[in-house]
C-alpha positions in Angstrom: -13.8 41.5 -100.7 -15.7 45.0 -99.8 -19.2 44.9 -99.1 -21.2 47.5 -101.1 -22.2 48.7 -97.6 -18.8 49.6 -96.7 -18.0 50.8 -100.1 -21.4 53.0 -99.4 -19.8 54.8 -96.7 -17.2 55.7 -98.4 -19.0 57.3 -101.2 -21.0 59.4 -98.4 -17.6 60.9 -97.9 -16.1 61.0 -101.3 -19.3 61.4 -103.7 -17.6 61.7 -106.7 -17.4 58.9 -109.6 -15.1 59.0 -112.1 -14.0 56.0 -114.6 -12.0 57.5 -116.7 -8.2 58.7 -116.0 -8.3 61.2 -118.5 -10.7 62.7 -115.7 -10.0 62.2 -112.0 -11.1 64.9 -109.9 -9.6 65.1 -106.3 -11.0 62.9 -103.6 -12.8 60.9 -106.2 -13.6 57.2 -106.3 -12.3 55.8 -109.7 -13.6 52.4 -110.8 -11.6 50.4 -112.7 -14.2 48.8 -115.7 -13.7 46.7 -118.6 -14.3 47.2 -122.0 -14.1 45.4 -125.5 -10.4 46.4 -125.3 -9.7 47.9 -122.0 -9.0 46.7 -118.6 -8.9 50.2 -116.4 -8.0 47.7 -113.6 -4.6 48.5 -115.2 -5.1 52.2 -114.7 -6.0 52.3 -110.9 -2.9 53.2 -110.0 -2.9 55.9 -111.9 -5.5 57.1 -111.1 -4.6 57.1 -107.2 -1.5 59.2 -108.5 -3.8 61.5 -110.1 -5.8 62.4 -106.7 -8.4 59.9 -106.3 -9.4 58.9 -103.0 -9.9 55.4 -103.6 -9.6 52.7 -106.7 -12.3 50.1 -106.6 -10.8 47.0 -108.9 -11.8 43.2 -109.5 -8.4 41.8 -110.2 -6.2 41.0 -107.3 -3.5 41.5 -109.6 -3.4 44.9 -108.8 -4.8 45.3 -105.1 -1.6 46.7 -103.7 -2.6 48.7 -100.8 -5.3 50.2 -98.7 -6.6 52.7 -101.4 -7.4 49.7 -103.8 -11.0 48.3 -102.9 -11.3 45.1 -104.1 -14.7 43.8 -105.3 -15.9 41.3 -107.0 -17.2 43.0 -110.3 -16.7 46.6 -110.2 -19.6 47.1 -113.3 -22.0 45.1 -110.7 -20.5 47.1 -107.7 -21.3 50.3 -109.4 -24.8 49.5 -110.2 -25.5 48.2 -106.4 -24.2 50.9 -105.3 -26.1 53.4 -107.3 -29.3 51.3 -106.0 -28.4 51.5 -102.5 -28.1 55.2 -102.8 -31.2 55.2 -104.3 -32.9 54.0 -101.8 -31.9 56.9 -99.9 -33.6 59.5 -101.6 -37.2 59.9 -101.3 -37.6 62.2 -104.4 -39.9 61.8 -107.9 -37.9 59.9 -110.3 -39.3 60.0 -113.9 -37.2 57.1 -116.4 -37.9 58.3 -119.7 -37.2 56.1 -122.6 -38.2 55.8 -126.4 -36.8 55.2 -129.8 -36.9 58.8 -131.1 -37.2 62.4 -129.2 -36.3 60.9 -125.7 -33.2 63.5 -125.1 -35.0 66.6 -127.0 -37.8 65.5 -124.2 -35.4 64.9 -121.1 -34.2 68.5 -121.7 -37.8 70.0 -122.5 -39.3 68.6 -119.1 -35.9 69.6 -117.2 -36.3 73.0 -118.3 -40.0 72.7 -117.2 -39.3 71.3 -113.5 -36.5 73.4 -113.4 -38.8 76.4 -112.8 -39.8 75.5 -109.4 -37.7 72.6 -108.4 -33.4 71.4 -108.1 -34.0 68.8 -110.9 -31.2 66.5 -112.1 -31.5 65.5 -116.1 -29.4 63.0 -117.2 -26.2 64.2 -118.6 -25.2 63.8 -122.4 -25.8 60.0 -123.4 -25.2 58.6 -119.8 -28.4 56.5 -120.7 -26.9 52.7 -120.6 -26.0 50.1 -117.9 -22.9 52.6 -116.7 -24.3 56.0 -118.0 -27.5 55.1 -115.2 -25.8 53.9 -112.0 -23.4 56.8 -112.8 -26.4 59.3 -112.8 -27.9 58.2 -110.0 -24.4 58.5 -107.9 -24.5 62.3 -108.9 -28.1 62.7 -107.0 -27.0 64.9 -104.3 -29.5 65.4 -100.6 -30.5 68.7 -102.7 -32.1 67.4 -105.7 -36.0 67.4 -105.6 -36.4 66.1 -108.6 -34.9 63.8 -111.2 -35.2 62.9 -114.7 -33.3 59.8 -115.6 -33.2 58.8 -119.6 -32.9 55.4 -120.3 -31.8 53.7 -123.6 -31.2 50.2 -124.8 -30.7 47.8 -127.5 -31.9 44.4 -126.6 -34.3 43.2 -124.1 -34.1 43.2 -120.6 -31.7 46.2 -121.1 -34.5 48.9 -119.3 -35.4 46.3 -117.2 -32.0 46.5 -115.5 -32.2 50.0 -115.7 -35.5 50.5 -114.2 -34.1 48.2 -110.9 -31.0 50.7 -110.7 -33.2 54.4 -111.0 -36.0 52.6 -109.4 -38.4 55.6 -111.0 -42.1 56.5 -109.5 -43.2 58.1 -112.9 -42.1 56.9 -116.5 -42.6 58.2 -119.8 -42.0 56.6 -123.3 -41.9 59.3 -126.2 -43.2 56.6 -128.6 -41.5 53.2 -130.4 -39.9 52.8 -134.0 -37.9 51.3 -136.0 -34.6 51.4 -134.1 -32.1 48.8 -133.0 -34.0 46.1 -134.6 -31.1 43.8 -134.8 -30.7 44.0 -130.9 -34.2 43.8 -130.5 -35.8 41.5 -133.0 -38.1 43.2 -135.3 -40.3 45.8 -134.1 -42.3 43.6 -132.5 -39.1 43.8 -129.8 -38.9 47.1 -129.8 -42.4 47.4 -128.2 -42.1 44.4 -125.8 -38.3 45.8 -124.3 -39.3 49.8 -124.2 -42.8 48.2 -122.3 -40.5 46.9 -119.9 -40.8 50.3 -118.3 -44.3 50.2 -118.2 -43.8 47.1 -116.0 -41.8 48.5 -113.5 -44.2 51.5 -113.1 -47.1 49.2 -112.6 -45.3 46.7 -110.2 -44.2 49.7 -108.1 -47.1 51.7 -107.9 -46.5 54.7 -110.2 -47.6 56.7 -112.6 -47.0 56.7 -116.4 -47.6 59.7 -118.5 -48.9 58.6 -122.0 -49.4 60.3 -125.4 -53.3 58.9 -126.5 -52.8 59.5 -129.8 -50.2 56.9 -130.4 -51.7 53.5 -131.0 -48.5 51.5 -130.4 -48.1 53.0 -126.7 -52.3 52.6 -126.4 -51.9 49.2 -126.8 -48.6 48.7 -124.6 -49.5 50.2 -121.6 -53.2 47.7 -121.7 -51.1 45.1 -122.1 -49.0 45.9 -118.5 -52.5 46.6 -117.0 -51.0 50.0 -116.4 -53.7 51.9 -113.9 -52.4 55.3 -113.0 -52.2 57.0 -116.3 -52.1 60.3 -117.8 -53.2 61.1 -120.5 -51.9 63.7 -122.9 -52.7 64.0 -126.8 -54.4 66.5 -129.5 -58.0 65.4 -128.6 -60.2 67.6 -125.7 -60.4 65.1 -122.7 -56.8 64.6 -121.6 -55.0 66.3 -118.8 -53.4 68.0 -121.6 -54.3 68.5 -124.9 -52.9 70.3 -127.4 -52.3 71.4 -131.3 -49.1 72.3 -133.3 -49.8 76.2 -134.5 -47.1 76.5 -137.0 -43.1 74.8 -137.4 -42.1 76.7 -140.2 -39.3 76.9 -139.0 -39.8 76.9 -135.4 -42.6 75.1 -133.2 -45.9 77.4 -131.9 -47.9 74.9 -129.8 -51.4 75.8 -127.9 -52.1 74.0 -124.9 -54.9 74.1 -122.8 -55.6 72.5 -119.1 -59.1 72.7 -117.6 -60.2 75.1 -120.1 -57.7 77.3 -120.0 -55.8 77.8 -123.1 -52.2 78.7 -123.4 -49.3 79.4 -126.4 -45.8 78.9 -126.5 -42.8 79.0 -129.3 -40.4 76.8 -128.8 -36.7 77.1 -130.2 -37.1 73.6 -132.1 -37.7 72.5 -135.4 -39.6 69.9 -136.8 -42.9 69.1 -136.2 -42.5 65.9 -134.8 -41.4 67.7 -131.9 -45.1 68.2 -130.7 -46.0 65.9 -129.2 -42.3 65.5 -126.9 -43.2 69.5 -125.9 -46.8 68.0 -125.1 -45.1 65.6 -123.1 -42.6 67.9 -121.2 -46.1 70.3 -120.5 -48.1 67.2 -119.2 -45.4 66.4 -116.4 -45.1 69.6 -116.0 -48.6 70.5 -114.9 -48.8 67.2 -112.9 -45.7 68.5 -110.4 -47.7 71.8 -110.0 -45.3 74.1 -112.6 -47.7 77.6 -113.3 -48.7 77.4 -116.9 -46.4 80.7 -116.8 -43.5 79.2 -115.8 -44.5 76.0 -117.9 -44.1 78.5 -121.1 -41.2 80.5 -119.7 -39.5 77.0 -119.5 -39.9 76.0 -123.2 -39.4 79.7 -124.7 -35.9 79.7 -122.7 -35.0 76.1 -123.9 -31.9 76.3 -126.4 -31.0 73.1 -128.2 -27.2 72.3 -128.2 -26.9 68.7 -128.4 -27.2 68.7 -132.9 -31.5 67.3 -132.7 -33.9 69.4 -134.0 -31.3 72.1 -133.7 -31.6 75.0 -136.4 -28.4 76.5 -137.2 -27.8 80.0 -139.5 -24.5 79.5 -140.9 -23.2 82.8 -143.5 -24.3 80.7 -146.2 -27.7 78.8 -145.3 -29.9 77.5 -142.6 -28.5 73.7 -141.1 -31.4 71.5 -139.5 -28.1 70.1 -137.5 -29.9 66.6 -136.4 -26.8 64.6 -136.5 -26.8 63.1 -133.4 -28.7 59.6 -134.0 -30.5 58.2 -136.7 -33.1 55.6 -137.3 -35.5 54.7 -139.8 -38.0 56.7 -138.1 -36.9 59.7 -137.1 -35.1 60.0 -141.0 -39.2 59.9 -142.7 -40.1 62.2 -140.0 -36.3 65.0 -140.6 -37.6 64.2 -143.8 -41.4 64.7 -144.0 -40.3 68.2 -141.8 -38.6 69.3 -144.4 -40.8 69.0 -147.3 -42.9 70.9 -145.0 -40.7 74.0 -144.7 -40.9 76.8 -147.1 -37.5 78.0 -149.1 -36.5 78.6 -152.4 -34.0 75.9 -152.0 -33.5 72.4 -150.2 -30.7 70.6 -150.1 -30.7 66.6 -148.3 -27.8 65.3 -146.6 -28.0 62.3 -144.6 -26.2 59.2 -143.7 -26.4 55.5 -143.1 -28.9 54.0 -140.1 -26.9 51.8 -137.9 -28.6 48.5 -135.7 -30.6 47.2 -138.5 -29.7 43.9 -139.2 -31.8 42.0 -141.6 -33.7 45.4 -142.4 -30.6 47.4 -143.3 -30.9 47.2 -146.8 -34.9 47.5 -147.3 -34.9 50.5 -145.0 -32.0 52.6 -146.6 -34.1 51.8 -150.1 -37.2 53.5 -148.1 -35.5 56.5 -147.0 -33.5 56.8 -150.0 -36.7 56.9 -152.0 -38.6 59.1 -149.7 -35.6 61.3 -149.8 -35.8 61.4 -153.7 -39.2 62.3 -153.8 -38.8 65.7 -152.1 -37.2 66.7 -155.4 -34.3 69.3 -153.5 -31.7 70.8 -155.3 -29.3 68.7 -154.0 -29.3 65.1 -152.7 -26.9 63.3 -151.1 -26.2 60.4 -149.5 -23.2 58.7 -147.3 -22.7 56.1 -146.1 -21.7 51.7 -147.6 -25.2 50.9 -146.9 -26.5 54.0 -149.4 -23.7 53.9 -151.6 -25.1 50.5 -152.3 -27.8 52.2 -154.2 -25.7 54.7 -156.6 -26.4 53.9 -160.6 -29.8 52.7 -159.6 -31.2 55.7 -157.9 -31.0 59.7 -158.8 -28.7 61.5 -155.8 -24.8 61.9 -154.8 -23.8 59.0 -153.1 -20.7 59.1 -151.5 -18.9 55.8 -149.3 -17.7 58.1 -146.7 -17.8 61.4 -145.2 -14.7 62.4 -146.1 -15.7 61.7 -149.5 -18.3 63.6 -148.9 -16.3 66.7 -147.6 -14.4 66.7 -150.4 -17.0 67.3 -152.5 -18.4 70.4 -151.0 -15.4 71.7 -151.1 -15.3 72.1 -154.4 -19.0 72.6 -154.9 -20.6 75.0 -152.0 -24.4 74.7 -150.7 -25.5 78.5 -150.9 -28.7 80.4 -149.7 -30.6 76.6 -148.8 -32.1 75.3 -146.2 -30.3 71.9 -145.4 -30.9 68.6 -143.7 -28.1 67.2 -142.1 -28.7 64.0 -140.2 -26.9 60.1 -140.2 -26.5 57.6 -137.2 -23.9 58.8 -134.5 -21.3 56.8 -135.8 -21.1 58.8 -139.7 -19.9 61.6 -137.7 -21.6 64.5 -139.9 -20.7 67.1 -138.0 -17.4 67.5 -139.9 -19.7 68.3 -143.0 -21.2 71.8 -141.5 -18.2 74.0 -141.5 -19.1 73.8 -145.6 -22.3 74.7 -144.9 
């Protein structure tokens, strides 16, 4: 068996990861992990053929020669060895977790930090027990700074994460009503995302925290957290702010030390305040100009379907597809009845993790939803077609369902929500949009 020292060295000269086949790059280090229906220890030696350096496997099964390092547990092995090259790089780590906003904020305080350092943001949703280690392995001797977004769906989950990324600052956007059937209630929301708050208190560092939020308030007393900052809509904390206008996009003033500041941001929704708060708080606390602070947001694109307002030749998509939780829907929602135009149409899909609260919280949203009165409402998805006789709305089982609808009855000059849990795949919907 390898040591994860002597697999170390070998990632010093081959410092490329790659667990997937479908993806080898030359030179590479391919570990072989297991899944609900996969064993890549099968895979190694295709992988080898495909140009990697070096296969790292846990079955002896397959250790056929000197390119297959055999270890113990290659999941285990990859997080070890993501936390002994951690402890190689003196740099500001910030973990950043939360139930809603925590990618839209990742890439807002990246394009921040980005102005005066080489910062590292995580890449797509390489947030879990493999996403981490994985993003920590692609922290290179140049990075100055990184940004390491953590997400989880049961206790002990950031926990983990936090002894793999190790970070000196941490941030939690907020808390809601997400995952609750991996968590426990609500109540398990708080006490797993606090688990960061732990971390930053039992190592020393810093946690940046929005005042105004009562649930966070009352987490970070109850880790005894000391060195906070503060940021919030109130005079008094290191950054204070207030939302100018989101109709459609986001005008925020900001002010530091008296001096006051405003920036428009290419987001939507005004729930997004407080994470471009957030991403201006950290800013300012690693020395970023206010200048550069608002060149950073007013250069920030969204690409990644949150918050992301889309002109299509037939109406204007809020394309906020990408997750979906009992929270974030009221708050798409409450946006929306915000926005001004002649016409509103609501699209959304089921919420996914609920457990025991499935059915009470698709009622909620359902009824929320309804009470918007758009021209169109409809909803997708077994959990709201549960509703359909009972309720007003188009209810539809499936997306494809769904599809074929607008097909034959095209959205025109509206301004539409589109949002579901990952999993409904509503993306396929906005080519009829």
């Amino acid at each position: 068996m390898h040591t994860v020292e002597s697999l170390y060295q070998q990632f010093i000269k081959h410092p490329i990861i790659c667990t997937d086949t479908r993806s080898i790059v030359d030179d590479c280090l391919f570990f072989a992990l297991k899944g609900d229906n996969f064993d890549a220890n099968t895979f190694a030696d295709q992988a080898l053929a495909a140009g990697a350096a070096f296969a790292i496997i846990d079955d002896t099964t397959y250790n056929t020669t000197d390119r297959h390092i055999l270890v113990e547990d290659t999941l285990r092995t990859l997080q070890d060895l993501a936390r002994r090259h951690r402890s190689q790089l003196n740099i500001p780590l910030i973990g950043l977790t939360g139930s809603n906003g925590k990618t839209t904020t990742k890439e807002l305080i990246k394009a921040i930090l980005s102005e005066r350092y080489k910062t590292f943001a995580t890449q797509g949703n390489l947030n879990n027990h493999i996403g981490v280690p994985l993003s920590i392995l692609s922290l290179t001797k140049e990075t100055e700074i990184a940004v390491i977004e953590m997400g989880a769906n049961h206790q002990k989950e950031i926990e983990l994460l936090c002894s793999i990324a190790q970070p000196t600052h941490g941030l939690i956007s907020n808390v809601g009503m997400a995952h609750l059937d991996g968590f426990g209630g609500f109540e398990g929301v708080k006490k797993g995302k606090a688990e960061l708050y732990s971390w930053i208190q039992a190592n020393n560092g810093y946690a940046f925290i929005y005042a105004d939020n009562p649930n966070l308030m009352e987490m970070s007393q109850t880790a005894g957290l000391e060195k906070v900052i503060y940021y919030g809509a109130n005079p008094g904390n290191y950054v204070s702010g207030k939302l100018l206008s989101s109709d459609p996009l986001i005008t925020v003033q900001w002010q530091s030390d008296q001096d006051e500041h405003e920036v428009s941001a290419n987001l939507t929704g005004s729930y997004n305040f407080e994470n471009i708060l957030a991403a201006i708080c950290i800013g300012l606390f690693f020395k970023v100009s206010p200048q550069q602070i608002n060149e950073g947001l007013a250069g920030y694109h969204p690409k990644n379907n949150r918050s992301q307002l889309t002109k299509t030749e037939s109406n204007t998509v809020i394309c906020d597809f990408y997750n979906a939780n009992p929270s974030s829907m009221a708050a798409a929602l409450n946006n929306l009845n915000q926005l001004s135009a002649s016409s509103k149409v609501v699209i959304i899909g089921d919420m996914f993790e609920l457990g025991p609260e499935a059915a009470i919280q698709h009622e909620l949203i359902a009824s929320q939803a309804l009470a918007l009165r758009a021209s169109t409402t409809i909803f997708i998805g077994k959990y709201f077609y549960t509703m359909k006789g009972k309720v007003d709305g188009l209810f539809f089982e499936s997306p494809k369902e769904a599809k074929t609808y607008l097909e034959e009855n095209s959205v025109k000059n509206s301004l539409v929500l589109l949002k579901g849990s990952r999993g409904m795949a509503l993306e396929q919907l906005l080519p009829l949009l």
